[in-house]
ZAZA-811397 format. One record per residue: residue number from 1; x, y, z of N, C-alpha, C, O in turn. Coordinates in pm, whole numbers, plus 50000, padded with zeros to 5 digits. Layout:
ZAZA-811397
> resi:npx:npy:npz:capx:capy:capz:cpx:cpy:cpz:opx:opy:opz
> NUM:X:Y:Z:X:Y:Z:X:Y:Z:X:Y:Z
...
//
This chain:
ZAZA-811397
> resi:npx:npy:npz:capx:capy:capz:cpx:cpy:cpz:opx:opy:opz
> 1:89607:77079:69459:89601:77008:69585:89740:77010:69646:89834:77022:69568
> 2:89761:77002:69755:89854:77039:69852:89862:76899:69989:89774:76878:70072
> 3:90001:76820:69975:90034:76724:70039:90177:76764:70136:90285:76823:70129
> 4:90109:76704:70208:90201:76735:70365:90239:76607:70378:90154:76520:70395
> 5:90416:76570:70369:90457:76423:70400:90561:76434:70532:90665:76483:70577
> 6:90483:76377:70548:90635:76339:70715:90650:76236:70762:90556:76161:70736
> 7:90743:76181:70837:90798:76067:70909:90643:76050:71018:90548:76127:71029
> 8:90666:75933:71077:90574:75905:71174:90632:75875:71333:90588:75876:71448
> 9:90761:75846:71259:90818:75820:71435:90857:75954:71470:90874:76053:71400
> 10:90872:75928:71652:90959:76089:71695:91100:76128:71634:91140:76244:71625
> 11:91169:76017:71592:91272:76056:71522:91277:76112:71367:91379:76167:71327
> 12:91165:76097:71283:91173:76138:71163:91067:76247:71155:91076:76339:71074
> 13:90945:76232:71257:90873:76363:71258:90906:76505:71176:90839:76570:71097
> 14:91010:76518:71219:91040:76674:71212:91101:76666:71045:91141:76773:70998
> 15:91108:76555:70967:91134:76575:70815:91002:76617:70789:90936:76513:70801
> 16:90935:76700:70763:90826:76733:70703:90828:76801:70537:90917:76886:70538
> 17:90779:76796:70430:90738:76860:70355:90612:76882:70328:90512:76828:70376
> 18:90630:77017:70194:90464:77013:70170:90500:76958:69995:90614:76979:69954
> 19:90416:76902:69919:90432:76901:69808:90294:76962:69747:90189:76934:69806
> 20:90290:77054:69619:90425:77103:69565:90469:77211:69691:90411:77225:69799
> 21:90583:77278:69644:90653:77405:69808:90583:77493:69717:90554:77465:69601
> 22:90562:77591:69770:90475:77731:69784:90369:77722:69815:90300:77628:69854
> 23:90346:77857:69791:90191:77877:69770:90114:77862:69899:90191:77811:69980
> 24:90023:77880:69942:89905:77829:70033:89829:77740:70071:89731:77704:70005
> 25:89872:77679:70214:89845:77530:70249:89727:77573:70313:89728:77680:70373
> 26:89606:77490:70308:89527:77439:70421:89522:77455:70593:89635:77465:70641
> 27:89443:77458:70664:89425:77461:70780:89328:77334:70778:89220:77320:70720
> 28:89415:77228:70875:89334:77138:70895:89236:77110:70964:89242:77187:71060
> 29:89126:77030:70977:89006:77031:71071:88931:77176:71084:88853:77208:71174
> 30:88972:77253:70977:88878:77324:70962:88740:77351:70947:88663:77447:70952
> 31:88741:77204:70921:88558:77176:70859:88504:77160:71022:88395:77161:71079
> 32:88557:77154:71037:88492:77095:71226:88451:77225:71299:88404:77216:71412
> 33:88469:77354:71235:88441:77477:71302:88319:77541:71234:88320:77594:71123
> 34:88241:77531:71294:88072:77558:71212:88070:77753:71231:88159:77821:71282
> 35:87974:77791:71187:87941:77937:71203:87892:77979:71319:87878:78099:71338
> 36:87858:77885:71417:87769:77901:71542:87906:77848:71664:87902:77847:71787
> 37:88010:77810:71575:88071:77748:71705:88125:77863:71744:88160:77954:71668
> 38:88141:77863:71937:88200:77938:72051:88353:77941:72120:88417:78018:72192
> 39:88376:77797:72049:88503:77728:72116:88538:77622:72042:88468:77536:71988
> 40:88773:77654:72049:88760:77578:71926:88912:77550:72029:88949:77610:72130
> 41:88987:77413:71941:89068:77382:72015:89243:77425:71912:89248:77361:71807
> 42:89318:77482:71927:89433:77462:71846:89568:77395:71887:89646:77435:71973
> 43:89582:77259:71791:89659:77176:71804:89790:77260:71701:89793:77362:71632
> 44:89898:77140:71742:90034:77182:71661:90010:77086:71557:90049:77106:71442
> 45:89940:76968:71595:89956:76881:71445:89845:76800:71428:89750:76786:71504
> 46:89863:76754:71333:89706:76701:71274:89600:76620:71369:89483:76642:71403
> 47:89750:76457:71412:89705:76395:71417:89649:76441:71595:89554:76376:71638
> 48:89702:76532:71671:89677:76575:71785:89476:76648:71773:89417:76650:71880
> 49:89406:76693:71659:89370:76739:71597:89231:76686:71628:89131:76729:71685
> 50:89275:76547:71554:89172:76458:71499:89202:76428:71642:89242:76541:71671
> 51:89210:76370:71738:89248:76298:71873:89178:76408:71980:89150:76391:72098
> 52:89163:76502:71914:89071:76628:72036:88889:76629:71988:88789:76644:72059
> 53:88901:76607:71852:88766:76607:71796:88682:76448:71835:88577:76401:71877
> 54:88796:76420:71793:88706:76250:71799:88720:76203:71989:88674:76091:72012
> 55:88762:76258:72077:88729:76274:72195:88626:76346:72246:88553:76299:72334
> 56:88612:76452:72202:88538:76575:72291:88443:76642:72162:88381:76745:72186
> 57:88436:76587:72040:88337:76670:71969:88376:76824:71942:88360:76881:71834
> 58:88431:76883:72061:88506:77015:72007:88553:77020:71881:88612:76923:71833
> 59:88533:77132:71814:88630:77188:71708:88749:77168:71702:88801:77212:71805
> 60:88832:77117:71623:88964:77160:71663:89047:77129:71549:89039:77023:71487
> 61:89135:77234:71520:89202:77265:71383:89356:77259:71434:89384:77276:71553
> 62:89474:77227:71316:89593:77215:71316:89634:77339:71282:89557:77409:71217
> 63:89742:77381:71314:89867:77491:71278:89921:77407:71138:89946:77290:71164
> 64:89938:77435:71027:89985:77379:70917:90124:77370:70930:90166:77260:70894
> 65:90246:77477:70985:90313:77454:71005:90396:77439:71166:90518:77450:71182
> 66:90322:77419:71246:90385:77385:71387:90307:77509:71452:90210:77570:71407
> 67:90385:77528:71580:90353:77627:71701:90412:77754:71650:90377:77862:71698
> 68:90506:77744:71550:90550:77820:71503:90479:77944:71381:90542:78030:71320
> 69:90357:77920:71374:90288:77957:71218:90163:77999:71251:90088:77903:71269
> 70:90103:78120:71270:89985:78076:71293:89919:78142:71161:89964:78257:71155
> 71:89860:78126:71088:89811:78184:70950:89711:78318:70992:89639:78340:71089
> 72:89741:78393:70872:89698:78516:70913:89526:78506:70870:89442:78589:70905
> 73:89507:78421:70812:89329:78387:70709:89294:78362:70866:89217:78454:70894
> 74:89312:78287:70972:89289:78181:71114:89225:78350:71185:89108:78365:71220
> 75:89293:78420:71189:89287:78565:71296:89117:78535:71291:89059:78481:71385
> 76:89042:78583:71155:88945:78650:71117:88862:78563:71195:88792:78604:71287
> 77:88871:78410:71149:88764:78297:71197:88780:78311:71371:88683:78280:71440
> 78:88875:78346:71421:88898:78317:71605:88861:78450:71617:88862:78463:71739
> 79:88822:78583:71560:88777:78696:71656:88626:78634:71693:88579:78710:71777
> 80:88559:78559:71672:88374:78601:71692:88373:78451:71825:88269:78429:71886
> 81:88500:78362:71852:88480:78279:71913:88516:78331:72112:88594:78413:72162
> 82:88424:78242:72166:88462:78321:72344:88552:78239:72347:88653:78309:72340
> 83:88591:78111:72355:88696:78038:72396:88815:77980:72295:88765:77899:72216
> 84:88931:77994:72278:89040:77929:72242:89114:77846:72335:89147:77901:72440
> 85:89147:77726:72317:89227:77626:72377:89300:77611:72283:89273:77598:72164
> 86:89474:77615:72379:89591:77615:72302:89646:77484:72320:89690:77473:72434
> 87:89659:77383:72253:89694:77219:72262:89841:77186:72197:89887:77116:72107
> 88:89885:77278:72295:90069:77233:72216:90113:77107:72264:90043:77024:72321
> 89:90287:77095:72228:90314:76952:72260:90411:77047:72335:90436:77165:72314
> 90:90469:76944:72450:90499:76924:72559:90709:76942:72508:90803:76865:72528
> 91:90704:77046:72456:90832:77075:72430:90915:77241:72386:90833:77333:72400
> 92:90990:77267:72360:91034:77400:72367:90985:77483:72274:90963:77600:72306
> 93:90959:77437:72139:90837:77551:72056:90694:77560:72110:90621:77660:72109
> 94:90665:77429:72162:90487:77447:72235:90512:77475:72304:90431:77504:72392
//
């Protein structure tokens, strides 16, 4: 199992780890993307994530590591979809 710890304010945000380091993290809200779904939403972070799903029912999965990362396993699942929505944050990597 694989734990992602970070600060919660804007000032400690950006301490992030994963525990343990290596290896292969998760894509979050992944479960929210069915085999039939058309359209999916991609956030930079979790909690942006859960805040698109539990609004709009859309799909919508996290970048594990920022705007910066996009996992290469993610490609395969987004070729068969018509729509991607890109849900960055409002700053110089998004």
């Amino acid at each position: 199992m694989k734990i992602k710890l970070r600060g919660a304010s804007k000032e400690t945000k950006k301490f992030q780890r994963f525990k343990p380091t290596g290896g292969h993290f998760g894509v979050f809200g992944l479960n929210t993307l069915q085999e039939d779904s058309k359209v999916v939403v991609i956030t930079e972070g979790e909690f942006d994530a859960m805040a698109v799903y539990q609004a709009t029912h859309i799909p919508a999965i996290s970048l594990p590591n920022g705007a910066s990362n996009l996992p290469v396993q993610l490609i395969k699942l987004l070729e068969g979809l018509d729509r991607i929505y890109l849900w960055m944050d409002n700053d110089e990597i998004g």
